[in-house]
BAKOL-198880 format. One record per residue: residue number from 1; x, y, z negated of N, C-alpha, C in turn. Coordinates in Angstrom, 3 decimals, m for minus. Atoms other than C-alpha are relative to their C-alpha. Layout:
REM residues N
REC,NUM,X,Y,Z,X,Y,Z,X,Y,Z
...
***
This chain:
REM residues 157
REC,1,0.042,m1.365,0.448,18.054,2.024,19.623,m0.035,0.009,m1.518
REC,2,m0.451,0.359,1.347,18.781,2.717,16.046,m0.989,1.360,m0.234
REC,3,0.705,m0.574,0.486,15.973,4.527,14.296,0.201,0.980,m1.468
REC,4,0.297,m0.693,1.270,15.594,7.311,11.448,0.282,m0.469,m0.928
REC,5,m0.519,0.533,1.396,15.527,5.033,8.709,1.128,m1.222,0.532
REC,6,m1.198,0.483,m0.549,18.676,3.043,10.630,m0.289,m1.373,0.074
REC,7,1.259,1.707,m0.508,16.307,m0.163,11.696,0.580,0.486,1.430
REC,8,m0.431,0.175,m1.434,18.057,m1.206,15.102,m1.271,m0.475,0.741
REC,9,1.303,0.907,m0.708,14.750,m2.022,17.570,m0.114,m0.049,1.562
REC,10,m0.388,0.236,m1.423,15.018,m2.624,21.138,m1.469,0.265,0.469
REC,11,1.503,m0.773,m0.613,12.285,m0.682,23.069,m0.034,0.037,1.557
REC,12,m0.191,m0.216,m1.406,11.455,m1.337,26.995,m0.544,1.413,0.514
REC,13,0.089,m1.119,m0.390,11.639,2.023,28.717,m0.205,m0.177,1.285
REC,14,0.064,0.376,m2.115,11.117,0.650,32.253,m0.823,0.658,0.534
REC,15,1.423,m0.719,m0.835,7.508,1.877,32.451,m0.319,1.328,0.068
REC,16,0.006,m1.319,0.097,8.391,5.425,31.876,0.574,0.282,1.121
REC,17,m0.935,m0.478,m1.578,9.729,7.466,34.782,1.182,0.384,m0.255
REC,18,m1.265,m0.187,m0.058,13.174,7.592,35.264,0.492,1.694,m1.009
REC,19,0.095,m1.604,0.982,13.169,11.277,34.073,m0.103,0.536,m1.298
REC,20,0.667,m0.219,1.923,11.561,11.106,30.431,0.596,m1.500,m0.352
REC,21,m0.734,1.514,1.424,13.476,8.019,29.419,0.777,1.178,m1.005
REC,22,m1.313,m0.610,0.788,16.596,9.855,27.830,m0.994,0.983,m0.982
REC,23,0.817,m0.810,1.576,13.818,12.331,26.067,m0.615,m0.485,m0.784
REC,24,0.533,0.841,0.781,11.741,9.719,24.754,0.382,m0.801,m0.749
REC,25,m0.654,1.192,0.499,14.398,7.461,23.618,0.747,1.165,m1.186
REC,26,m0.143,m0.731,1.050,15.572,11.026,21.605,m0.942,m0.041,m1.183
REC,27,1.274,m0.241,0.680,12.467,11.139,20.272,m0.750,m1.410,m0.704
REC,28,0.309,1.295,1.019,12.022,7.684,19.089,1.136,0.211,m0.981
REC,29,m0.947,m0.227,1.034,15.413,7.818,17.449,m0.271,0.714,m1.156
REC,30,0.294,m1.346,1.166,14.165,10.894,15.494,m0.754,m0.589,m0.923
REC,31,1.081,0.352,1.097,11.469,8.764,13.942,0.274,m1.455,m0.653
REC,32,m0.308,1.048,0.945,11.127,6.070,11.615,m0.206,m1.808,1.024
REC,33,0.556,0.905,m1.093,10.798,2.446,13.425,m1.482,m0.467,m0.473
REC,34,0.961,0.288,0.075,7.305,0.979,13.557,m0.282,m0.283,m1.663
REC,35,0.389,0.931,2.202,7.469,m1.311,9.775,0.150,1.289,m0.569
REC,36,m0.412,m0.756,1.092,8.807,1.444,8.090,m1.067,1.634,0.405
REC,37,1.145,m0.860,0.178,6.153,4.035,9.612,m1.340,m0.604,m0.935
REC,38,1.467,0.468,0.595,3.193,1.935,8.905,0.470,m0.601,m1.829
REC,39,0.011,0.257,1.810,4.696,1.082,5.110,m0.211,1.275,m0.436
REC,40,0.161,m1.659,1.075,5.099,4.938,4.443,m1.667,0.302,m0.004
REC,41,1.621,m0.480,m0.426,1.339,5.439,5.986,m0.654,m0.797,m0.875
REC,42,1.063,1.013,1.099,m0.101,2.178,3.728,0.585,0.561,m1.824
REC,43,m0.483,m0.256,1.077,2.116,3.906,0.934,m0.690,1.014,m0.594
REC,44,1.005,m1.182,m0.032,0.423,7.198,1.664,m1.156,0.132,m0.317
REC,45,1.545,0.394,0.588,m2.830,5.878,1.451,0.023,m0.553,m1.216
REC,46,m0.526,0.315,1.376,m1.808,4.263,m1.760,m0.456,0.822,m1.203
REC,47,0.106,m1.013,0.699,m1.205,7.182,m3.236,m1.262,0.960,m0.168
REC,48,1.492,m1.062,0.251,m4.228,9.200,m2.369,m0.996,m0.976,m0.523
REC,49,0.479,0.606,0.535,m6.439,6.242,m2.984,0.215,0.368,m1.754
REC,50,m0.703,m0.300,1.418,m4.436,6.318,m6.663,m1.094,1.699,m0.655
REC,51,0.152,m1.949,0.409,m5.217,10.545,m6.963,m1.293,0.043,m0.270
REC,52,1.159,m0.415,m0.259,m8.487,10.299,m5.397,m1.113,m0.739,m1.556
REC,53,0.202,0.961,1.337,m9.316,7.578,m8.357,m0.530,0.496,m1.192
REC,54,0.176,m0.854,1.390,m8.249,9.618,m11.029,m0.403,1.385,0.104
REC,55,1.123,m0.979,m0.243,m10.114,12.590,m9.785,m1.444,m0.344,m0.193
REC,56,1.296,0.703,0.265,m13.000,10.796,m10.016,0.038,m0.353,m1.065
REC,57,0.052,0.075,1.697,m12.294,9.611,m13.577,m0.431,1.430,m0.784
REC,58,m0.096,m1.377,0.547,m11.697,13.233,m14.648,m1.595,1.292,0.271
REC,59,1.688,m0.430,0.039,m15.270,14.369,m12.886,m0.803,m0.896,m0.899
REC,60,0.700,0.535,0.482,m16.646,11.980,m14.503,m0.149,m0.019,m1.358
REC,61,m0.234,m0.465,1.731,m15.739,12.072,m17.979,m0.427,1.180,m0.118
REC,62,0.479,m1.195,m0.361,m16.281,15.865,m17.336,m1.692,0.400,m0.185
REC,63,1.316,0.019,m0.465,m19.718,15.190,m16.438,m0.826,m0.760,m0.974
REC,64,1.007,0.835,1.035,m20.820,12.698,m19.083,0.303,0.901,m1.355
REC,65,m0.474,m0.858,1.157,m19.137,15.188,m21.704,m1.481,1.066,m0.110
REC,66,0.932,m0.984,0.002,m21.401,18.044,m20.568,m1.495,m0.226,m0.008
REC,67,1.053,0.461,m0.517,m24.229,15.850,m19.725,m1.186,m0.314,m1.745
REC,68,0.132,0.135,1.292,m24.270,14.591,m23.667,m0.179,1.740,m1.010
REC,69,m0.421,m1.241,1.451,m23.398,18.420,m25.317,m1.587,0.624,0.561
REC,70,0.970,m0.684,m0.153,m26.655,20.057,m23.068,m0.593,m1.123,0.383
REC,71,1.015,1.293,0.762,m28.571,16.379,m23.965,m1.121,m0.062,1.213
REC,72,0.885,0.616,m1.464,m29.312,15.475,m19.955,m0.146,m1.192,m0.593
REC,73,0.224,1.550,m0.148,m30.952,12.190,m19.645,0.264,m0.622,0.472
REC,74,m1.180,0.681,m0.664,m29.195,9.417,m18.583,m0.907,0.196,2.180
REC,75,0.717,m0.724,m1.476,m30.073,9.446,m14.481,m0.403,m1.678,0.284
REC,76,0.494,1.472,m0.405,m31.693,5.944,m13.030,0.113,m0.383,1.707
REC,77,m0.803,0.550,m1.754,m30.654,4.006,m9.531,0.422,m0.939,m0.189
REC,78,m1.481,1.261,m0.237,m28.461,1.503,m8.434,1.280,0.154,m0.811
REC,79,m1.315,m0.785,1.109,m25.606,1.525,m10.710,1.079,0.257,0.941
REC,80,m1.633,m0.435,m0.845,m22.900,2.558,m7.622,m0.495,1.062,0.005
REC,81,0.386,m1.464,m0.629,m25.482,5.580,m7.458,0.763,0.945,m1.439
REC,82,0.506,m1.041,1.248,m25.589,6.868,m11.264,1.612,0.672,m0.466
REC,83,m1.370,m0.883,0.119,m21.758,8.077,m11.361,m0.195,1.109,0.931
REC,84,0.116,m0.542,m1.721,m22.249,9.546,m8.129,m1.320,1.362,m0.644
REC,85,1.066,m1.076,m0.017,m25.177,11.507,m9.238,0.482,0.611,m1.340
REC,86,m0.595,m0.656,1.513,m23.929,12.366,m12.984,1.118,1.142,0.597
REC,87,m0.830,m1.191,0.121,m21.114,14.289,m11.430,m0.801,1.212,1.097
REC,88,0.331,m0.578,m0.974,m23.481,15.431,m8.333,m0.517,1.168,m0.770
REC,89,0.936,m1.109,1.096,m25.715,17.047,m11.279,1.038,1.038,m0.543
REC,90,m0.292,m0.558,0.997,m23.244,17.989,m13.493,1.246,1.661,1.161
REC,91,m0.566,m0.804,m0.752,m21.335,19.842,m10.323,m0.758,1.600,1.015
REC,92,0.966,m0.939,m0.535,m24.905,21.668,m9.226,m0.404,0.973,m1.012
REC,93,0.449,m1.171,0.936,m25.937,23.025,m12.329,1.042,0.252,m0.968
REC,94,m1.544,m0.896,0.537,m22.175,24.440,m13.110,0.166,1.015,1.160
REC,95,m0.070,m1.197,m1.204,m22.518,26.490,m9.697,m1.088,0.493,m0.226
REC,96,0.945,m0.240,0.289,m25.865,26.987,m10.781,0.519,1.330,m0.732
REC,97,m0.461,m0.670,0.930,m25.102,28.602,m14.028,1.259,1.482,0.302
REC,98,m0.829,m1.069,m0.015,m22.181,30.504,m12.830,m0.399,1.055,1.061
REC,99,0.550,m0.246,m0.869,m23.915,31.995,m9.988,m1.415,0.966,m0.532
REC,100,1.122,m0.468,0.576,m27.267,32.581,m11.895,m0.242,0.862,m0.785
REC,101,m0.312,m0.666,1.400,m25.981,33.757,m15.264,0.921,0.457,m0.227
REC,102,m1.254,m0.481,0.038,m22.384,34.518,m15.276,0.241,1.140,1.035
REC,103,0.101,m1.687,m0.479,m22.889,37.053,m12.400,m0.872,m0.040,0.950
REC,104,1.281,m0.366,m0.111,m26.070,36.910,m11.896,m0.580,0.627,m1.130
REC,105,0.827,m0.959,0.696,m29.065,38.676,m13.477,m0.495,m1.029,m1.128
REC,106,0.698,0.458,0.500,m30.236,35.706,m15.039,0.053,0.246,m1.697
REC,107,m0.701,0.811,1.450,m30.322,35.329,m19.177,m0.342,m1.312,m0.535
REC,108,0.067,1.350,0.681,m30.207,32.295,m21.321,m1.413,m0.359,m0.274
REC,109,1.579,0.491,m0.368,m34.350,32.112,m21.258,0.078,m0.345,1.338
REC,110,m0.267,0.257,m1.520,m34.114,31.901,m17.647,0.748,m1.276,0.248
REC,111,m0.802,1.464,m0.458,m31.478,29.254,m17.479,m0.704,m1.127,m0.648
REC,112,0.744,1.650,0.268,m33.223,26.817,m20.332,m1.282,0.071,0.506
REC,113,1.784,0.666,m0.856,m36.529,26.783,m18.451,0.276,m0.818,1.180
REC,114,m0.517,0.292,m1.943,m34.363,26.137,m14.797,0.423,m1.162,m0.967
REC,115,m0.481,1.017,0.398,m32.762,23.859,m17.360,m0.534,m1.519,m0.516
REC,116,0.891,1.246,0.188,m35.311,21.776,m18.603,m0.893,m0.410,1.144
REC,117,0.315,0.172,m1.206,m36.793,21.544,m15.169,1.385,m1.393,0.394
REC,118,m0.973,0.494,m0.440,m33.021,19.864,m14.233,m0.509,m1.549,m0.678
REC,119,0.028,0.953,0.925,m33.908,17.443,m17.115,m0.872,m0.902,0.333
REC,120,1.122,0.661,m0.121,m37.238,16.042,m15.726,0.398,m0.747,1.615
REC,121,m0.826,0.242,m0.815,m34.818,15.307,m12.767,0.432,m1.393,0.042
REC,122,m0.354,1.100,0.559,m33.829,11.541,m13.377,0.541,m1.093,1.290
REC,123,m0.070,1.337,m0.657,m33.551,9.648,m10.306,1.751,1.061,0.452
REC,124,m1.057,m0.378,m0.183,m29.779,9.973,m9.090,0.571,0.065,1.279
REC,125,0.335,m0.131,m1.464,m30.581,9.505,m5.395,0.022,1.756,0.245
REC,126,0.211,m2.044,m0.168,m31.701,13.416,m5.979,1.022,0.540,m0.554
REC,127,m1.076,m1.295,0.326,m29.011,14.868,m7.260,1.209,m0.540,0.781
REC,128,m0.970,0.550,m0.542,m26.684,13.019,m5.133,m0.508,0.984,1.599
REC,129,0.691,m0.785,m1.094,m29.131,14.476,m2.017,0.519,1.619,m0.069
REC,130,m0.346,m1.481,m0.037,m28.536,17.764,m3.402,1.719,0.378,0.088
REC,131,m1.225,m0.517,0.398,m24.651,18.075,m3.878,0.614,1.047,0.660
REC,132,m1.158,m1.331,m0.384,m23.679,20.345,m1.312,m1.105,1.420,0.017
REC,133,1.361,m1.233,m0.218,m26.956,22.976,m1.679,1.053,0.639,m0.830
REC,134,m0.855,m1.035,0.997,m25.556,26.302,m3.233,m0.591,m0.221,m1.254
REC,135,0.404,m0.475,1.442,m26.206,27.040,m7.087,m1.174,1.031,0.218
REC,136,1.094,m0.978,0.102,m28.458,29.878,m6.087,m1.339,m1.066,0.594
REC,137,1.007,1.228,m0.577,m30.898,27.149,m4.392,m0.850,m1.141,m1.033
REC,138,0.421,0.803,0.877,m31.540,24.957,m7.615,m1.269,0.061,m0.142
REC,139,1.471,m0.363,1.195,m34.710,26.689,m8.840,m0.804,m0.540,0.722
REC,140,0.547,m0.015,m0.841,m35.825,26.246,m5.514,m0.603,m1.667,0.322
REC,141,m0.079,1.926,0.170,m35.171,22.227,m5.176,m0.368,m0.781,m1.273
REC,142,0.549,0.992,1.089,m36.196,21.429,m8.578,m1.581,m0.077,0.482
REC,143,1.342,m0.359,m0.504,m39.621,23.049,m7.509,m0.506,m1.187,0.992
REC,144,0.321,0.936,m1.038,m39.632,20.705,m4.336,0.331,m1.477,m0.640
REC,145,0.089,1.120,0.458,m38.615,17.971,m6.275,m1.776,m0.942,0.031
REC,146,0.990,0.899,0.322,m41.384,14.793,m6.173,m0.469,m0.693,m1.359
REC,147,0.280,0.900,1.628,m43.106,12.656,m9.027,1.085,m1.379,0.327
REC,148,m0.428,1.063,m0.086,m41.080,9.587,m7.758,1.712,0.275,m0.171
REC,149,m1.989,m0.555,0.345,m37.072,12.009,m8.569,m0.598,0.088,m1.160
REC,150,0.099,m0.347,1.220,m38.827,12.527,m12.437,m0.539,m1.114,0.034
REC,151,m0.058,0.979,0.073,m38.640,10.017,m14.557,m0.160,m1.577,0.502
REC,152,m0.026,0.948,m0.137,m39.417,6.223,m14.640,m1.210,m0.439,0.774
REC,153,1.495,0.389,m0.451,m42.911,6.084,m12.623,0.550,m0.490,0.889
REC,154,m0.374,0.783,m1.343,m41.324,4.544,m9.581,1.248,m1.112,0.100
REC,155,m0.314,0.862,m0.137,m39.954,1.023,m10.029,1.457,m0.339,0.910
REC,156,m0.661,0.345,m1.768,m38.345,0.914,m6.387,1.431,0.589,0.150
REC,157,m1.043,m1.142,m0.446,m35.457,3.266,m6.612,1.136,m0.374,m0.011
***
């Protein structure tokens, strides 16, 4: 049978019922043969791998930009965590903010108090925990925050 991308491949149809051969053997034709599916699919993944990459560069840079201009402290963990949490932060208290202050009631007293609260924030486990909570929820989770998510008192993390 001569395939889609015009790869000749010889396919036993025996175990089908007499009936659905001739449609199935349309219907392979239509598609690509096996190699040349699974290269487009490892190609595919390729590519998003690639995207997904430089999406992650672009939060990240993003995140250490903003992290430096409103003078967060660096965050502490495992170092596979502290990217992971730099953009987790820098992605909570930007829904925060826009949510709170941009059309919310809040003003700019309001945010640097919620803000320096964010700051006493350090371990990167917690802001990684938090990433999918809404922006309106922050004030709430800094509050519940522990002594062992602010700063360096806990060794273990």
């Amino acid at each position: 049978m001569e395939h889609a991308c015009s790869h000749r491949v010889d396919h036993g149809l025996s175990n089908r019922p007499a009936d659905k051969r001739a449609g199935f053997a349309r219907w392979l034709a239509s598609k690509d043969c096996t190699d040349c599916w699974k290269a487009a699919r490892d190609a595919d993944s390729a590519s998003k791998d690639k995207w997904l990459a430089e999406k992650r560069a672009e939060e990240q840079e993003a995140a250490a930009a903003w992290a430096k201009q409103f003078e967060m402290p660096p965050l502490e963990g495992p170092e596979k965590a502290l990217d992971w949490g730099e953009r987790s932060r820098h992605q909570l208290m930007t829904a925060a903010h826009t949510v709170l202050v941009v059309e919310g009631s809040w003003d700019e007293a309001d945010w640097a108090e919620l803000e320096e609260k964010a700051r006493s924030i350090t371990r990167a486990g917690w802001w990684i925990d938090q990433r999918d909570s809404e922006g309106t929820d922050l004030l709430e989770l800094l509050d519940a925050a522990t002594e062992s998510d602010r700063g360096t008192e806990n060794p273990f993390r």
